[in-house]
C-alpha positions in Angstrom: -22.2 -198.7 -33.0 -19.8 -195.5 -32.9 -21.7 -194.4 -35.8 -25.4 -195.0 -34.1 -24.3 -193.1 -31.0 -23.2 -189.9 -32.8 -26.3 -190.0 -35.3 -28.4 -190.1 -31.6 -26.6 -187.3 -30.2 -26.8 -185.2 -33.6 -30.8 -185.9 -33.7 -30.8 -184.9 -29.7 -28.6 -181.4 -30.9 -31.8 -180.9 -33.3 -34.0 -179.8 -30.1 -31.1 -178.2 -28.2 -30.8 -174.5 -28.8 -28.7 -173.9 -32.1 -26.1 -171.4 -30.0 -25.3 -172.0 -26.1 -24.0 -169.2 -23.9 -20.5 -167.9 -23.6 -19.0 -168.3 -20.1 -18.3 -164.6 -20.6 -18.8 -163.3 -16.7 -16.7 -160.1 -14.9 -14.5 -162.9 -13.5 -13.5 -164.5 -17.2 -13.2 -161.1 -18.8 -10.5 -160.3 -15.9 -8.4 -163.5 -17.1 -8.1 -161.7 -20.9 -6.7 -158.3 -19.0 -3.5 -157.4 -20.2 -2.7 -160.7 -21.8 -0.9 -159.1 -24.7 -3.2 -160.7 -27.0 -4.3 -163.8 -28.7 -2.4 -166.4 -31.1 -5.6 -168.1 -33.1 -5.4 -172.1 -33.7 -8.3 -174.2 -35.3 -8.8 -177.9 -34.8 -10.9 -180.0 -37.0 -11.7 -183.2 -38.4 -12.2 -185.0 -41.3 -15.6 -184.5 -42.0 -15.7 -180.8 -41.8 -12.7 -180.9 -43.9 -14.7 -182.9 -46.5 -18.2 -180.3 -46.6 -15.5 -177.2 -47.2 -14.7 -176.3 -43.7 -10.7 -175.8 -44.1 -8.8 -174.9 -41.3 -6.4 -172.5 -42.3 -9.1 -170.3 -44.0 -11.2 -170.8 -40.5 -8.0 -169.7 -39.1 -7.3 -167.3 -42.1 -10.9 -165.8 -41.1 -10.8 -165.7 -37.7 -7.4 -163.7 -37.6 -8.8 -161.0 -40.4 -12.1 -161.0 -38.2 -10.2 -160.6 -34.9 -7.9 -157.4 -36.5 -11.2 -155.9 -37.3 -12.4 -155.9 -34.2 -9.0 -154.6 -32.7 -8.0 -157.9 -31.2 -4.3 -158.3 -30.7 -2.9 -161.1 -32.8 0.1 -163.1 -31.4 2.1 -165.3 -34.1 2.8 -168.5 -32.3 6.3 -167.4 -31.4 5.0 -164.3 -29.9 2.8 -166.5 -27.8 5.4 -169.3 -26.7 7.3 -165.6 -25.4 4.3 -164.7 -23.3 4.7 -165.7 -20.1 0.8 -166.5 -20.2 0.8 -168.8 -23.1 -2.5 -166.8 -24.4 -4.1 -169.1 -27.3 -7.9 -168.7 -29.1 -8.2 -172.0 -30.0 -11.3 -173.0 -32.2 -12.3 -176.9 -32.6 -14.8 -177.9 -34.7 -16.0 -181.1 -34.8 -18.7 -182.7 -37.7 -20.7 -186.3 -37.9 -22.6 -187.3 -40.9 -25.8 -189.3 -39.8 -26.1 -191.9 -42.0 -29.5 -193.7 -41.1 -32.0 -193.4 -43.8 -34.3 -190.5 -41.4 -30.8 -188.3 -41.2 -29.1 -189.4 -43.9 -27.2 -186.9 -45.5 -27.5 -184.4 -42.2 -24.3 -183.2 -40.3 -24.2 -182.5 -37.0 -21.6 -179.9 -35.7 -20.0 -178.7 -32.7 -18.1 -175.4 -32.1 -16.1 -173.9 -29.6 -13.8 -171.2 -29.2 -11.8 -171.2 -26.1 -8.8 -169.0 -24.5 -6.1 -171.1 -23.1 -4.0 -169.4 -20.6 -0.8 -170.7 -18.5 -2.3 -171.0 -14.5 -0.7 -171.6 -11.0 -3.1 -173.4 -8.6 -3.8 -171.1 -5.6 -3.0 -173.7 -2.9 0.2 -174.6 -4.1 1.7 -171.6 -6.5 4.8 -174.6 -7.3 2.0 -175.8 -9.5 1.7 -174.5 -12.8 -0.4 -175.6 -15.7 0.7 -175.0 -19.1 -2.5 -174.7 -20.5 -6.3 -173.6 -18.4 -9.1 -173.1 -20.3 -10.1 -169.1 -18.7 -13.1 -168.1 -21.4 -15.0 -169.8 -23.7 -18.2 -170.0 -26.0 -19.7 -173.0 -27.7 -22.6 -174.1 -30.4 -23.9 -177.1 -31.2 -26.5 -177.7 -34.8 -27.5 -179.7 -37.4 -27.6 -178.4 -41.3 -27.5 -180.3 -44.9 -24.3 -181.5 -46.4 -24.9 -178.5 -49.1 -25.1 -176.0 -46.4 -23.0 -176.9 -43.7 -19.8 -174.5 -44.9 -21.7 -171.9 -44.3 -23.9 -173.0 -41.2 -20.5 -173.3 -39.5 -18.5 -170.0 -41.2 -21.5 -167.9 -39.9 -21.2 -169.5 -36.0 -17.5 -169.1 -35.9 -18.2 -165.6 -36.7 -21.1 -165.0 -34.1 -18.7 -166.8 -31.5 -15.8 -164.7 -32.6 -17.7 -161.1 -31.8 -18.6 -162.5 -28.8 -15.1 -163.5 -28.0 -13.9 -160.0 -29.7 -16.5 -158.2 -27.1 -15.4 -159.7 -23.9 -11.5 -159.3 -24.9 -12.0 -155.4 -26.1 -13.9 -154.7 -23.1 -11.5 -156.6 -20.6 -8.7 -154.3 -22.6 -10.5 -151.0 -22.6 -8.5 -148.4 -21.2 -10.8 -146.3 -18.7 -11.6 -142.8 -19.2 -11.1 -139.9 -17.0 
């Protein structure tokens, strides 16, 4: 039945657009001010993992793509030493459709968040290790033999976006 449901969902993903909107507003670009930079972790499963899609090189990627961009790179000790907790995390999640009319198909999901430590307005004696202050997502459906690389060039679409916001949030002004 599990199976049936996600097949359903992946066939619905076929006539929802292939990339969806960042939550990239003035207001989520002031949470990446000043944060001191990113640490990047990637969460999959085991069907990506089985059609090529390896986390560390995702995260591998993802870090050589953010440097590029001039994205500052925390290593996870850095982060745990920022008092903001400041994590890109990427999840991807795959289902193989296995009824005979999607057989063989594979329906993803991405999204690339920032996690941020928070204190709730109302009550600053409330803090939350871990808010979710900017993210992006996509959804699609490719062929077994072209899923890698399906997903490899989303994650890399999501990451300018995410390399965008962060660079502009950071800019220093002029004059």
């Amino acid at each position: 039945m599990k199976r049936l449901a996600c097949t359903i969902v992946g066939l619905m993903l076929i006539s929802a657009p292939g990339v969806l909107d960042a939550q990239d507003t003035e207001w989520n670009r002031y949470t990446l001010e000043r944060i001191g930079g990113v640490h990047v972790s990637v969460v999959g499963n085991p069907t990506c993992e089985s059609v090529g899609v390896k986390t560390s090189e995702v995260q591998a990627n993802a870090a050589i793509k953010l440097l590029e961009s001039e994205v500052d790179l925390l290593t996870e000790d850095e982060m745990l030493e920022n008092p903001g907790l400041p994590e890109l995390r990427i999840t991807l999640q795959c289902v193989v459709g296995d009824q005979s009319d999607v057989d063989g198909a594979i329906a993803y999901s991405i999204e690339v968040r920032v996690n941020q430590a928070a204190k709730m307005v109302r009550d600053e004696q409330v803090t939350l290790p871990e808010a979710v202050t900017w993210y992006t997502t996509a959804v699609g459906v490719a062929n077994a033999d072209g899923t890698q690389q399906a997903l490899h060039e989303v994650i890399d679409v999501k990451l300018e976006e995410f390399a965008k916001a962060y660079v502009e949030a950071n800019a220093e002004e002029v004059g």
